[in-house]
C-alpha positions in Angstrom: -140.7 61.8 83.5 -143.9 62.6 82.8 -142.9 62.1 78.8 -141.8 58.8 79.3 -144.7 57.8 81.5 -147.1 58.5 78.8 -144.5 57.0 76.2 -144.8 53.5 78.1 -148.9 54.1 78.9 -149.2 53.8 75.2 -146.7 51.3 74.3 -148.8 48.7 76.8 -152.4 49.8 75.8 -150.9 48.5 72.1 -149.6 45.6 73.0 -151.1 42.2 74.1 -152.6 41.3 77.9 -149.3 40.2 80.2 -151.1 36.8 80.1 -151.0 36.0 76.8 -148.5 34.9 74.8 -147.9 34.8 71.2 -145.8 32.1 69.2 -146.4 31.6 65.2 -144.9 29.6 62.2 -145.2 30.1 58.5 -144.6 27.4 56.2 -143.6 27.7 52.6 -144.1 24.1 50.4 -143.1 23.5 47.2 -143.4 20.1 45.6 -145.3 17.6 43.6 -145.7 13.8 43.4 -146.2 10.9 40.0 -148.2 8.1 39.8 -147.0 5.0 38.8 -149.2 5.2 36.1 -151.1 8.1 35.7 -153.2 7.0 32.1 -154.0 3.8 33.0 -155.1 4.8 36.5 -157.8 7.2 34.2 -158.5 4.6 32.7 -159.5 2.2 35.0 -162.2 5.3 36.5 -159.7 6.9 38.7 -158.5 10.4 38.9 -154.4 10.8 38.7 -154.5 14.2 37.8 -152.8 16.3 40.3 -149.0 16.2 39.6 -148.3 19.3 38.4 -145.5 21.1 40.7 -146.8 23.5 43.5 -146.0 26.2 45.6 -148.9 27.1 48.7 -148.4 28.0 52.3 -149.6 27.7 56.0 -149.5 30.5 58.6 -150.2 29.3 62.1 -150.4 32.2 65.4 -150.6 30.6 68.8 -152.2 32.4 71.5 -152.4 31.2 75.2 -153.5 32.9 77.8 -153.4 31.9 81.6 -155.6 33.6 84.5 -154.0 31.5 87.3 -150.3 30.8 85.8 -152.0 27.3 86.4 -154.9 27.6 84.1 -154.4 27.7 80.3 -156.8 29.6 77.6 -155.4 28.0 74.0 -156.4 30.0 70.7 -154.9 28.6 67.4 -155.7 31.2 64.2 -154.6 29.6 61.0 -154.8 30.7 57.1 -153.8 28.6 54.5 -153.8 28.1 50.4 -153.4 24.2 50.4 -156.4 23.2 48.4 -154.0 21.1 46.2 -152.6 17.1 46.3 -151.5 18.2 49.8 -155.1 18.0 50.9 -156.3 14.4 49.5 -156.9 11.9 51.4 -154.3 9.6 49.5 -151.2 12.2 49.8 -152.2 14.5 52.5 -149.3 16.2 54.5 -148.9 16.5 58.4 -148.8 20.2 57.8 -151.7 21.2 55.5 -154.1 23.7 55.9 -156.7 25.6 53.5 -158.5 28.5 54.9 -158.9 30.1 51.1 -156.3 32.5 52.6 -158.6 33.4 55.5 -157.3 34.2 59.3 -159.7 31.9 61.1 -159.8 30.5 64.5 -158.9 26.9 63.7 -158.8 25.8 68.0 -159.9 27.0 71.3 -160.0 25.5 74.6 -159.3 25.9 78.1 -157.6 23.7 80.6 -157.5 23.5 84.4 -156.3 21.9 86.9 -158.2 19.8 89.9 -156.1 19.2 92.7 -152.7 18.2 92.3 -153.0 15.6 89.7 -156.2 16.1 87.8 -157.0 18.6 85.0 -159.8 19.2 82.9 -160.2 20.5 79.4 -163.3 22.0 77.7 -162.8 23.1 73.9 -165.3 24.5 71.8 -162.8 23.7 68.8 -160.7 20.8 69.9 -159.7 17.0 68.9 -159.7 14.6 71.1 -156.2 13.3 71.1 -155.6 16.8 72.4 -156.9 15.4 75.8 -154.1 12.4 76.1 -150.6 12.2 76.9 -149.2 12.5 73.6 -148.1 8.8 72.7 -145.6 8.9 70.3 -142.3 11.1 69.8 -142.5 10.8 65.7 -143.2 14.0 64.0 -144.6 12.9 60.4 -144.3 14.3 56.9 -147.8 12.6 55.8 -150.7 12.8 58.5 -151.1 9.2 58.1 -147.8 8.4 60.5 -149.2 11.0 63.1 -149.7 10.1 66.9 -148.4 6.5 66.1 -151.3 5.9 62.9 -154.1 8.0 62.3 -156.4 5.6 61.8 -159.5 4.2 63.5 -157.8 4.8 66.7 -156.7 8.1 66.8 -158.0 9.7 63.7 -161.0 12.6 64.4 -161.7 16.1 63.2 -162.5 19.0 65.3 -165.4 19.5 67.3 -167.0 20.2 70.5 -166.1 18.5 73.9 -164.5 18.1 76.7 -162.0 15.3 79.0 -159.9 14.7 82.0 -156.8 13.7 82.2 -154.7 12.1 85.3 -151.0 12.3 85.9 -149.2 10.5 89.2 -147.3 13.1 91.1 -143.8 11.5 91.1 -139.9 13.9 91.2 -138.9 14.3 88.0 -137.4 11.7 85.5 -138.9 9.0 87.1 -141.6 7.0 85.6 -145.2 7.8 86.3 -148.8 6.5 85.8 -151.3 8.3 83.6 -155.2 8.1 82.3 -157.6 10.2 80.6 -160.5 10.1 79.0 -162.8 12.8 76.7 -165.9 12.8 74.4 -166.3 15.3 71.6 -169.0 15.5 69.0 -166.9 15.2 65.6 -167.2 17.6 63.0 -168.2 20.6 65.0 -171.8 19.0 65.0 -171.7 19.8 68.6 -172.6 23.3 67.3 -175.7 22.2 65.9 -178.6 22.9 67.3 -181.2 20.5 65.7 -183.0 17.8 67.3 -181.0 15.0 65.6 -177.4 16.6 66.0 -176.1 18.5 69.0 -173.4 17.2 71.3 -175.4 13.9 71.5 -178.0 13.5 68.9 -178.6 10.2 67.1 -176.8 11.3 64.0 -174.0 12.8 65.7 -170.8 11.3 64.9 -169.5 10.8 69.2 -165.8 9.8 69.6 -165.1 8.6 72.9 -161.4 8.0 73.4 -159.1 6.7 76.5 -155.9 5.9 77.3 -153.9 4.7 80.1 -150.0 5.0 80.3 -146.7 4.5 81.6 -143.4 6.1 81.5 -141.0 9.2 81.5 -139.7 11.4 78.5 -137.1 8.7 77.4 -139.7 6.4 77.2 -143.5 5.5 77.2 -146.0 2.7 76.0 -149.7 3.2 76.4 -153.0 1.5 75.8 -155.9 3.4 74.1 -159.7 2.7 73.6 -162.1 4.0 70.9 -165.7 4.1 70.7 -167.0 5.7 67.8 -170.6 6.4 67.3 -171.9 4.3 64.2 -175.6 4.7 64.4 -177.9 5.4 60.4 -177.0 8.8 59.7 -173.7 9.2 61.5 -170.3 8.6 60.1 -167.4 8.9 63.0 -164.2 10.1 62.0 -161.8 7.2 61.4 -158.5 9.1 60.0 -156.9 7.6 56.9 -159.2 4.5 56.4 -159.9 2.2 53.3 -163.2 2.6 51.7 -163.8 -1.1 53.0 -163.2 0.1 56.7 -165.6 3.3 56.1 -168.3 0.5 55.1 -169.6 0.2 58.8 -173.5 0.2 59.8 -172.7 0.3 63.3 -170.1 1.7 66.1 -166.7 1.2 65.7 -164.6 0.1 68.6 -160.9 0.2 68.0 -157.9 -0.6 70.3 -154.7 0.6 70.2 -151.2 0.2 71.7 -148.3 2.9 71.5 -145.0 3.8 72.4 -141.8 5.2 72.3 -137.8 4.8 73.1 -135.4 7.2 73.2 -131.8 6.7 73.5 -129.9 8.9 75.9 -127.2 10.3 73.3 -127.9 10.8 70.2 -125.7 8.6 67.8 -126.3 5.8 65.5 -129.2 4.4 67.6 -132.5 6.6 66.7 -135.9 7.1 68.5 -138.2 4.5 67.6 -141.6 5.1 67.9 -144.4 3.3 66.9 -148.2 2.7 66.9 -150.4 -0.7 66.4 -154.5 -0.5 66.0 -157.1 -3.7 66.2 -160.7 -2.4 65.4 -164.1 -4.2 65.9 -167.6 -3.3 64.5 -171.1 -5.3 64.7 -171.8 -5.9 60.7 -175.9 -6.5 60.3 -175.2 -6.6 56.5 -172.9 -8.3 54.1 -170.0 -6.4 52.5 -170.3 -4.8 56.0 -166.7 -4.3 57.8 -166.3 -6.6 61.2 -162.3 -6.4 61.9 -159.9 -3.7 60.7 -155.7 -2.9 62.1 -153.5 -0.7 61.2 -149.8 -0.1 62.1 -146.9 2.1 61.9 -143.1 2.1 63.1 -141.0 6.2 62.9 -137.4 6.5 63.7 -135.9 9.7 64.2 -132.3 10.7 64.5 -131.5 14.3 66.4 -128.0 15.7 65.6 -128.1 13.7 62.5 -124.5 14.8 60.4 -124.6 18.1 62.0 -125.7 19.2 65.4 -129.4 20.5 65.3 -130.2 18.8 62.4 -132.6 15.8 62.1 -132.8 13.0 60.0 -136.5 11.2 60.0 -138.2 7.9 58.1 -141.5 6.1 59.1 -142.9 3.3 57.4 -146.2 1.3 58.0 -150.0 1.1 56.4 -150.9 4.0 55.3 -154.8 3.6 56.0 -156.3 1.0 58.5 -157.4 -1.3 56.6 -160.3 -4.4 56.8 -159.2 -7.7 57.7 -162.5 -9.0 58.3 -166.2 -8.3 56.3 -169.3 -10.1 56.7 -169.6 -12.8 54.4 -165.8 -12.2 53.3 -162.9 -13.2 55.5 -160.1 -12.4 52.9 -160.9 -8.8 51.9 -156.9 -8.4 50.7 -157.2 -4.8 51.5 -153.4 -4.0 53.0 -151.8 -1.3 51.9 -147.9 0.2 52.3 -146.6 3.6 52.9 -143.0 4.8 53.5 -141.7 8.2 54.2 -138.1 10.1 55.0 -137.2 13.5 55.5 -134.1 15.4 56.5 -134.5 18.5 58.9 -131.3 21.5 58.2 -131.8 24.3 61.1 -130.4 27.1 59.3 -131.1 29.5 61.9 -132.9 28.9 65.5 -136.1 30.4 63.8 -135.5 28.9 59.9 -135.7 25.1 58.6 -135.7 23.6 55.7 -137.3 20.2 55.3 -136.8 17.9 51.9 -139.0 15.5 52.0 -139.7 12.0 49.9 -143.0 9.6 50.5 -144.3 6.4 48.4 -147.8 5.2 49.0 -148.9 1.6 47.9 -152.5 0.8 47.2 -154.0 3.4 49.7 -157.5 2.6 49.5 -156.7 -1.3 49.7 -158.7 -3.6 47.7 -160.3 -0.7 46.1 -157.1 0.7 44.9 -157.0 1.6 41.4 -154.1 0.3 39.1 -151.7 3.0 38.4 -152.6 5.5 41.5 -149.5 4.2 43.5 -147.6 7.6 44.5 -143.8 8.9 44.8 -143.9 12.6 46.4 -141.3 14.7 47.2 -141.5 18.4 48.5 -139.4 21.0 50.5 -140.5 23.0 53.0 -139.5 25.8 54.6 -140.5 26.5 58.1 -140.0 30.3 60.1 -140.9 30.7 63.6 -141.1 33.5 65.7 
């Protein structure tokens, strides 16, 4: 007895705290992508050379840890080697990372409830659309389609803040209420201690985002308010945007409706999901962006062929784009992107993911001729 008491004694000083709990992915990615015309967009001043075939990787470990069995402690390490066309702004995938193959701790907050319906999150590495109800039920190839259009709206990088979020108590299935709202200082400028910087210095880039909401897991629609922080020397995060949108010299404010349907048996009918964004900034200069929008519609289909599998395709702008500059009402800066992707579940823990994408004129009116992209890619997922 005594054996097997010591035997266990050492098994549980070597393995993790009984509140934590360990879930992690790797994902293997080989592809490539052609332009529809690679010398003349070299040309014309651009740079269409990154089409060679590649192989690169991202390993994820999820850690959360709860005090209360209420409370929640998150801790994302990722490492990464995806310093490749899978990183650029015009192609860049849902599921990129580069870490230079460093383990490094790539999120951390904790979340907690107040009273019944309430709860609070503070993150020291966090986004911001982390603190709403996630608003659409589309899971993207390109980071573009994410959370409905990453765009002026939801687009951000991670930083330092904190939010609160309210959920109506109602039995389950039926449709409830919800709201939130969070500030974080973009770019982990929050970290900074200088006198312009800090969590709110004059030059730090502020996102402000809030939501209100409506629904139950078959369905949900929700309104959503931006204000970005636009002051000389800041430059908010506003997700895939033209370089006619990024011209701003003041605060963004962007609005943005979502929503999703689902049906409830899978068939011929998929999940629709989509995203629209309006956004409005005060131009003191001309060539100075006033109005931009952006929008994006994703269908899925689960058991698509054969049970577990899941057939995907989004299509929409791939960057917000301007509709509006001073002194220029006609900017013609719309751009096109499709995607569509077929998920086979090999194994509860193994899937392998083809994968094509076409992008049209991603930077708008400053598109180059010959930069339009065709992708394609498989990727292998393992959980465990």
């Amino acid at each position: 007895v005594d054996g097997l008491e010591a035997k266990v004694g050492e098994l549980e000083a070597t393995q993790f705290s009984s509140t934590t709990k360990l879930r992690g992915q790797a994902d293997f990615i080989v592809g490539a992508i052609s332009y529809s015309d690679r010398e003349e967009c070299n040309e014309e001043g651009g740079t269409c050379d990154d089409d060679g075939t590649s192989f690169s990787y991202r390993y994820t470990l999820n850690l959360n840890t709860s005090f209360t069995g209420k409370d929640r402690l998150y801790t994302r390490l990722r490492a990464g080697n995806m310093d490749n066309v899978w990183g650029e702004d015009n192609t860049h995938l849902s599921d990129q990372a580069d870490t230079e193959n460093d383990l490094t701790v790539n999120k951390l907050w904790y979340t907690f409830p107040l009273g019944d319906e309430f709860k609070v999150t503070v993150g020291a590495l966090i986004e911001n659309y982390y603190m709403v109800e996630t608003p659409t039920r589309y899971k993207p190839v390109l980071k573009a389609f994410k959370l409905g259009g990453y765009g002026i709206v939801m687009g951000a990088s991670t930083g330092q803040g904190a939010g609160i979020q309210w959920r109506q108590n109602v039995a389950p299935g039926e449709a409830a209420w919800n709201a939130a709202a969070s500030y974080v200082a973009d770019g982990s400028e929050g970290a900074e201690s200088n006198s312009h910087q800090g969590m709110f210095g004059e030059d730090t880039d502020g996102l402000f985002l809030s939501q209100i909401g409506y629904g139950n897991r078959q369905w949900y629609v929700s309104a959503l308010y931006a204000h970005k922080q636009g002051n000389d020397g800041s430059d908010p995060a506003e997700g895939y945007s033209t370089p006619a949108v990024n011209a701003d010299d003041g605060a963004l404010n962007a609005f943005g409706l979502r929503g999703y349907w689902s049906p409830e048996e899978s068939g011929i009918i998929p999940t629709i999901s989509a995203g629209i964004d309006f956004g409005s900034n005060h131009a003191d200069a001309d060539g100075s962006v006033e109005s931009s929008f952006g929008w994006m519609v994703g269908m899925n289909w689960k058991n698509a062929f054969v049970d577990g599998n899941k057939l995907g395709m989004a299509f929409g702008s791939y960057s917000s784009y301007a509709t509006g500059m001073k002194g220029d009402n006609s900017p013609e800066d719309e751009n096109f992107a499709w995607e569509v992707y077929y998920d086979y579940r090999v194994s509860d823990n193994i899937t392998v993911t083809p994968a094509i994408f076409y992008v049209d004129d991603a930077d708008g009116a400053a598109s180059v001729d010959g930069s339009d992209t065709f992708g394609g890619l498989v990727k292998t997922t393992f959980k465990f």
